[in-house]
N, C-alpha and C positions, 0 to 999 in steps of 0.2 A: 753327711746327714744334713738336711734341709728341713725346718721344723717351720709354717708359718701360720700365726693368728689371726683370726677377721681383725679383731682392732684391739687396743688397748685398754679399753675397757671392758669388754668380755671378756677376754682372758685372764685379767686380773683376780676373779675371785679364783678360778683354776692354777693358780700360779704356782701358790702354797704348795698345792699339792703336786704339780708337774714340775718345777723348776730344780727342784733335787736331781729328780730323775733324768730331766733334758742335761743337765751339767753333766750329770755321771756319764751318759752318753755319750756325750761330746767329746769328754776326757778319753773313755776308753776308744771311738771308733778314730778318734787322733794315731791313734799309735799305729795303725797302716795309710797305706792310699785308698783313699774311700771314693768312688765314682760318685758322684752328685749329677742330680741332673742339672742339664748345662745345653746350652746349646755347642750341634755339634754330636750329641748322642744321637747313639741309632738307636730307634725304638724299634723294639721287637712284639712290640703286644697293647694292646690301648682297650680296658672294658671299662663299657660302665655299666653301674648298679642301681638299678630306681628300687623305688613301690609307694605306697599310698597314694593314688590316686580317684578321684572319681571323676566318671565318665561325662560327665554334662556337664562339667567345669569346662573353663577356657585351657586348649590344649597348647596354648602358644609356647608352651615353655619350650618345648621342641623343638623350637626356631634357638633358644638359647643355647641349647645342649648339642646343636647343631655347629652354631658359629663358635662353639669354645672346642668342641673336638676335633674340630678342622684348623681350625690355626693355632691351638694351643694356646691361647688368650679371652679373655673374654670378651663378647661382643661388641661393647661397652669400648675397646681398645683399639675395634677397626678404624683403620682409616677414611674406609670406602663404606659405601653403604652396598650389602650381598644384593646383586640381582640373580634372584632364586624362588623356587619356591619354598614357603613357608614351612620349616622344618626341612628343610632336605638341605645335604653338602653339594656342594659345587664341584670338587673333587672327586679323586676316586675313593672310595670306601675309606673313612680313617678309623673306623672305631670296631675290633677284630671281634664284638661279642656284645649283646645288650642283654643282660641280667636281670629277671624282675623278682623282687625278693618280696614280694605277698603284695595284696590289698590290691592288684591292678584295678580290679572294677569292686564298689561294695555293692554285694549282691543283697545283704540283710536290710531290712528296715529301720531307719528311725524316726521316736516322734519325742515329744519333751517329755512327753509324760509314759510312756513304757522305755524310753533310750533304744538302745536296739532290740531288735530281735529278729528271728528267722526270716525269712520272705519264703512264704506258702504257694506263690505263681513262678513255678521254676520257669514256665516262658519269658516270663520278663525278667527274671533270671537274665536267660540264655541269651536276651535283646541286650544286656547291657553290655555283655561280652562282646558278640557281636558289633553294637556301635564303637566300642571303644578299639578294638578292631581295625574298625576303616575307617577310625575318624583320620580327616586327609594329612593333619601336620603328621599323626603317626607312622604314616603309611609312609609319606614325603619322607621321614625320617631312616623308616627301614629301608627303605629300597634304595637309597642313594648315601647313607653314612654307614650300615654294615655291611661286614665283609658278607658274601658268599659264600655259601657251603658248596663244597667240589660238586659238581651236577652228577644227577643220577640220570641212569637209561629209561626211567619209567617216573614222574613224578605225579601226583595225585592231586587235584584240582582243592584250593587250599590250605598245600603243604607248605607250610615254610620254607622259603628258598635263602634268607639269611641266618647267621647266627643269631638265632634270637631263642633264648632259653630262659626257664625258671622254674621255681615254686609259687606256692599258695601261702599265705597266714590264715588266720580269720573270717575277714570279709570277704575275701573271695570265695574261699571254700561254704560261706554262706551263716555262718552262728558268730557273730561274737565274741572273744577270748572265749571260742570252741575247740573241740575235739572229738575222741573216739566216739562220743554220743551222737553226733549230729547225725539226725536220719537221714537227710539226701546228701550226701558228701559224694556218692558215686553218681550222682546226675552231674552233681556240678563239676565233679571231675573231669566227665566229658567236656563239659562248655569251657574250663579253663585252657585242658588240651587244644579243644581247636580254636581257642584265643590264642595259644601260643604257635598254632600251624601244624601241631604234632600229627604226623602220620596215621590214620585209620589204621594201619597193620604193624605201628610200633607197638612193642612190649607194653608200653607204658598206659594205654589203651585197655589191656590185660590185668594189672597188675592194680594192686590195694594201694592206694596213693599217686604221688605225683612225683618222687626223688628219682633223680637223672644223674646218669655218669657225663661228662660232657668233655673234649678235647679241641684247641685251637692250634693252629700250627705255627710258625715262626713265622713273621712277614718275609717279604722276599727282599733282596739287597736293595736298596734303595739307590737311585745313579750315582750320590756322588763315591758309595763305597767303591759302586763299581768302576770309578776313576783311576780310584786308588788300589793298584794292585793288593797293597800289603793291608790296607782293611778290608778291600774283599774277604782274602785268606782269612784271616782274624773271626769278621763275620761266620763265614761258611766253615771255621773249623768249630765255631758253638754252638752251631746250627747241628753239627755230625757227636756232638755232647749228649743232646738229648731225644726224646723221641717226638716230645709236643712242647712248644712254649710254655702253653696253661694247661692244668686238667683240674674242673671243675670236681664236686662234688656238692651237690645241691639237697639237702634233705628234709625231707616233709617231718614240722613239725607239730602237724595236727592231724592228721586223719586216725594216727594210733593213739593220740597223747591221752592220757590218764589224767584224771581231774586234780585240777592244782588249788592243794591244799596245807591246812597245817603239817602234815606230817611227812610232807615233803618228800616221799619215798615214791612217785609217779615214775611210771614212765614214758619217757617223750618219742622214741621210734617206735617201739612195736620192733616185736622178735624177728617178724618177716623183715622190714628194715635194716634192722641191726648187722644178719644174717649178709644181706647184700651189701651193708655197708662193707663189711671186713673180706668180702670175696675181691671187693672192686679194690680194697688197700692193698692187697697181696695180690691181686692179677694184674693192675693196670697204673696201677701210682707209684707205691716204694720199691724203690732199690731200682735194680738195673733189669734190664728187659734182657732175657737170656739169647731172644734171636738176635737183635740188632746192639746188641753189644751196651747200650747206650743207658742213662736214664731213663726213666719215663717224663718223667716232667721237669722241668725248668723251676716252673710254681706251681702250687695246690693251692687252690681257691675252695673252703669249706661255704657256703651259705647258707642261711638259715633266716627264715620269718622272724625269728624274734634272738635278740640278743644275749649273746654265749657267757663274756666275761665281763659286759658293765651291767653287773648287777642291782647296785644300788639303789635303784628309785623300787616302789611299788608296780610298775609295769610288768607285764610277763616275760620271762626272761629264763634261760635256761639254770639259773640260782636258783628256782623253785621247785629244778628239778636234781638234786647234786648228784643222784647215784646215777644216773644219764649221763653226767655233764664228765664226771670221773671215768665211766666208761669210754666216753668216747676220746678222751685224750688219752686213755691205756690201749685203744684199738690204736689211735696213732703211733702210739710209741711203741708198742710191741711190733708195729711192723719198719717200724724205724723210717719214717713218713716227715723227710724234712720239706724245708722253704716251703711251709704252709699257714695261711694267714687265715684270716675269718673277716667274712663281710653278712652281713643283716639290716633288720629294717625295721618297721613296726610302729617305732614311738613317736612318730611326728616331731624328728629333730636330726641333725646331724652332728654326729661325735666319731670322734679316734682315739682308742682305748688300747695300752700299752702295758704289760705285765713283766717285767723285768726281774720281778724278786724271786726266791729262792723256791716259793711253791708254783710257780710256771717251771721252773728247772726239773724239781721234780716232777711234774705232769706230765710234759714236752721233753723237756732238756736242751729246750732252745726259748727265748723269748714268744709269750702269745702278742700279737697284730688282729684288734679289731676294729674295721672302720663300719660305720653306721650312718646309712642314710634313708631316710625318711620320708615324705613329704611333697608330693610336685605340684601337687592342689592346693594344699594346706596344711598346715603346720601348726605346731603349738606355740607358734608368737598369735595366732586367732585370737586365743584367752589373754585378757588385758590382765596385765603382773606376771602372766605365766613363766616368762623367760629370767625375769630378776629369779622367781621364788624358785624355779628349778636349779638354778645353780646356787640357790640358798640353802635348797633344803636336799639338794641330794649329790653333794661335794663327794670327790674319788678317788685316791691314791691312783688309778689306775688311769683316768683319762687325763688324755693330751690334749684335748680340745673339744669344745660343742660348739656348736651353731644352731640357733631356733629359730630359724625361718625355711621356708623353702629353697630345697636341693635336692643337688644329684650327686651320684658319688662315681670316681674315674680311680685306677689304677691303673698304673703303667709300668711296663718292665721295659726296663732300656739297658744300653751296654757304651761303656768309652772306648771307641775301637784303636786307639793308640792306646791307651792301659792292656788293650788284648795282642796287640801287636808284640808287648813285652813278656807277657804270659805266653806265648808258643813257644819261648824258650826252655819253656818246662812239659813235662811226658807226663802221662799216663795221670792216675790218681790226684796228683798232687796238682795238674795243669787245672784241671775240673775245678778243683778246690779253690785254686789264685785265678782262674775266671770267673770265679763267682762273688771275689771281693771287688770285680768290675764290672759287677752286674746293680743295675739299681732297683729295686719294689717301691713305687710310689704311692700312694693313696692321698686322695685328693676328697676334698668336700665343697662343691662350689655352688655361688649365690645364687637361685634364678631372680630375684627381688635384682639384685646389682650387676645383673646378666653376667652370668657366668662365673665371675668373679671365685679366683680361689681363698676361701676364708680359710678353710683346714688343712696343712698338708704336711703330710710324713715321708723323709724318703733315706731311707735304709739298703746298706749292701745287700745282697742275696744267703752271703754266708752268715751274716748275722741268726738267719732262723738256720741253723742247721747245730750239729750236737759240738762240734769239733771247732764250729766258730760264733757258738752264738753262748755256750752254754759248757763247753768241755775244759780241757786242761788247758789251751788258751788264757784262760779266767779274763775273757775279752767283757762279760757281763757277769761275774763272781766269782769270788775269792775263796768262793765257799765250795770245797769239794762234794762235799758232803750232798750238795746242791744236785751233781751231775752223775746221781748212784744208776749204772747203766741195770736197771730193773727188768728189762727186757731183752733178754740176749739171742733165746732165741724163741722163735714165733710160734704161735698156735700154728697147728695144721688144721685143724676143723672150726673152732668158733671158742668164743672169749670166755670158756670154764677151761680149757686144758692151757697148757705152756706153763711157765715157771714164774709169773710175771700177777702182783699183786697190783691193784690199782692203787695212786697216790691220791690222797685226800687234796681236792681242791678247794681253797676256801672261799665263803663269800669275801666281799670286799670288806678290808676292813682299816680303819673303826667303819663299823656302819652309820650312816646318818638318824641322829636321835628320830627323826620323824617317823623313817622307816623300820627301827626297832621298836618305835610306838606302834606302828600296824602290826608290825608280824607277834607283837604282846597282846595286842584285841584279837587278831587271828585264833589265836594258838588258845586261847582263855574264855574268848566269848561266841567268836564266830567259826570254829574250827573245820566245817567242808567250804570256808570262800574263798575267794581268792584275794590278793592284797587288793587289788582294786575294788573288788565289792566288798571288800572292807571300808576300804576309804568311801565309796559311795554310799553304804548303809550310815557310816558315822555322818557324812555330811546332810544326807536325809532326815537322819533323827535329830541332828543339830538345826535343823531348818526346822523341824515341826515343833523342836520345842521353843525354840526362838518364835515361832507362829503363837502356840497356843501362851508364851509366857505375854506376848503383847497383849493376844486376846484379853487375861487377866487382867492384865492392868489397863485394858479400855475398858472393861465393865468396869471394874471398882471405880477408878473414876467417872463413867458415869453414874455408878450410885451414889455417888460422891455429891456428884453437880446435884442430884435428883433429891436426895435429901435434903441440899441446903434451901432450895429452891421451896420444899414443903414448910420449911420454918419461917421464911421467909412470909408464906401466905399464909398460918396461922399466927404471925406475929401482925 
């Protein structure tokens, strides 16, 4: 396990609350051979995950996310200066998937005095997509840093020829911490599509939303395995393990979403979602593929526009929505859906958020992994104080690290091919198992401010999220049986009312931070259909106009004040 911080003094207010947990960690992943990344690993998989951006910003950072994915360093590190062009690898393709987790372009308006709101010119809409689109670092970037999707006999003028996939938040889809309401959400669903390249004759084109199933394949041996007879083998025997390295599931957290309020009983997919969600966990993710003998996935990547389990701050976050949030780790678990992590976006910061206790066990039955990245235009270091009073005021048992500046976020799954060399000595079930404690999931959060620069990273075995090593009678991560009650034994056949499988309460974080039990107590009492955020912005408005009108007061009275003496004055 490889845990690392921007610096010592950011990490310091988070320490309290992580350094329990990093110890525990350390202690129990001690007790086997843990693959670390190291030089020397094969990497089988490299994505990264952006969002918030906007279009008419400077796109340079592209050039950064460029030089840090191709040599695994940050820019900032080279020796040479790249002759390239701007945004683009020098290489062959190193990055297997670019992920955009909401906000690509904001299509809504703002002004100081309404903040956002809708944009009524869906043309210029559909122009900002557009530019952003072809602006050249990005293009530079798609076309020579991802991988390629296998070619088709017919492609459509376009179409996406890379792996280049995502969702929507907010600003893209066009409203503001929006939802089900927003009137044009099917215009701009188009424009988002063909910002993403998506096929005119895909599904997705058809269909109520923007959530996509998505699969990458293992990279290919790289020369020096292919040297070495016995890590070939090694290689090519993990490779015949599974069916796809990654398999994505990306889901739209707004086009159905129910308005977030006090009563917190919303919901975030929409039935048609839901529906598709549990078809694609049972067809194409959990368990073993009956033709090809194999897993299906390696890793599951869940994504989502806004953040699943660091709930904490006033932000939207899937905490406001808990009978969603419960659902959807019971569609997990009833389909018994291991080595699956969560990545998102939204809040203009980068963090890695880490669930280890006894109500991740019973949700999962393995540890939750969220990483979160934010930001490539801007970020919430903008606001002066912001970044001290965020980590002031909304502290987490659950995260392992923030960063408030701008970033991009990397995972990587890699493998120690002499740790696999050893594991062939084992068959069947149990091989799978001891290949997968030398397998490594990294998550990475890097600087573009200190180019490239890794300030946040997590890297954990592969069996850690699974039931048997992350969470079972192992007690590799608790001691607590009670912890790892297999609730789910066996699976719905139609959809999440039948089977035998109750969902487990997932909690907020907790303690919660006083600040933010102070909103969700004005919510709940004064302001009951807002959201925490127009909570917080109504409070700070009426605290501004009474702070106005209480000056006004007391500039008049002291001017009757002056005005009065000034008449004694002239009658004396």
């Amino acid at each position: 396990m490889q845990i690392v911080m921007s610096d010592e003094k950011k990490s310091a207010t988070t320490a309290a609350w992580a350094a329990p947990l990093l110890c525990f960690l350390f202690m129990i992943l001690s007790i086997g051979t843990v693959a670390a990344a190291q030089e020397g690993s094969h990497e089988l998989a490299q994505i990264v995950f952006v969002s918030c951006n906007q279009h008419d910003r400077d796109q340079n950072y592209w050039d950064v996310i460029a030089a840090t994915v191709e040599h695994g360093k940050d820019a900032g590190q080279l020796n040479k200066p790249l002759k390239r062009a701007t945004g683009s690898c020098a290489a062959n393709s190193s990055v297997d998937a670019l992920v955009w987790l909401g906000d690509a372009v904001y299509a809504d308006n703002f002004s100081a005095f309404r903040g956002c709101y809708p944009n009524t010119d869906l043309e210029l809409v559909r122009s900002k997509f557009t530019k952003q689109r072809n602006a050249p670092e990005y293009v530079a970037f798609r076309q020579t840093c991802v991988r390629q999707r296998p070619t088709l006999a017919f492609r459509e003028d376009g179409e996406e020829t890379q792996f280049v996939m995502g969702v929507w938040d907010d600003h893209d889809m066009g409203k503001n911490d929006g939802g089900a309401e927003y009137a044009d959400k099917d215009a701009t669903q188009q424009f988002f599509l063909d910002f993403l390249g998506v096929a005119k004759n895909s599904p997705r084109r058809k269909q109520k939303g923007v959530y996509v199933f998505e699969t990458i394949p293992f990279r290919a041996l790289d020369s020096n395995a292919s040297v070495n007879p016995a890590k070939s083998a090694a290689i090519k025997e993990l490779h015949s393990l599974y069916d796809h390295a990654v398999c994505f599931l990306l889901l739209d957290a707004r086009y159905f979403r129910e308005p977030s309020n006090a009563t917190r009983s919303g919901d975030m997919l929409g039935e048609v979602q839901w529906k598709w969600l549990e078809e694609r966990l049972r067809n194409d993710v959990a368990g073993q593929n009956p033709v090809s003998g194999r897993e299906r996935c390696a890793l599951t990547i869940v994504g989502s526009g806004v953040q699943v389990i660091m709930d904490e701050k006033v932000s939207e976050s899937w905490g406001a929505f808990p009978l969603s949030r419960n659902r959807l780790f019971l569609l997990l678990r009833r389909y018994k859906s291991e080595r699956v992590i969560f990545i998102s976006g939204d809040v203009h910061l980068g963090e890695i958020g880490m669930d280890t206790t006894q109500d991740a066990m019973e949700a999962l039955g393995y540890p939750i992994l969220e990483a979160t990245s934010s930001g490539l235009t801007h970020s919430s270091a903008t606001f002066w104080g912001l970044p001290t009073l965020m980590r002031t005021l909304f502290p987490s048992p659950r995260r392992v690290g923030i960063y408030i500046e701008r970033n991009f976020g990397v995972v990587r799954l890699t493998a120690d091919p002499e740790a696999l060399i050893m594991a062939l000595k084992r068959d069947g079930k149990a091989q799978r198992h001891q290949f997968e404690r030398y397998i490594n999931v990294s998550v990475f959060i890097h600087s573009i401010p200190q180019q490239g620069k890794a300030v946040l990273q997590l890297s954990l075995p592969l069996d850690v999220f699974t039931i048997d090593g992350g969470g079972g009678t192992k007690g590799r991560f608790t001691t607590l049986t009670s912890a790892v009650k297999r609730t789910c034994e066996n699976p719905s056949k139609e959809n999440t009312e039948n089977g035998d499988c109750s969902p487990a309460y997932y909690p907020r974080s907790a303690p919660l931070p006083v600040f933010t039990s102070l909103i969700q107590f004005l919510q709940r009492h004064i302001w009951p259909q807002h959201t925490l955020l127009q909570v917080v912005s109504t409070v700070v408005s009426t605290s501004v106009l009474l702070l106005l009108a209480a000056t006004a007061v007391f500039c008049i009275r002291l001017w009757n004040t002056g005005s009065k003496g000034k008449k004694r004055e002239k009658i004396s």
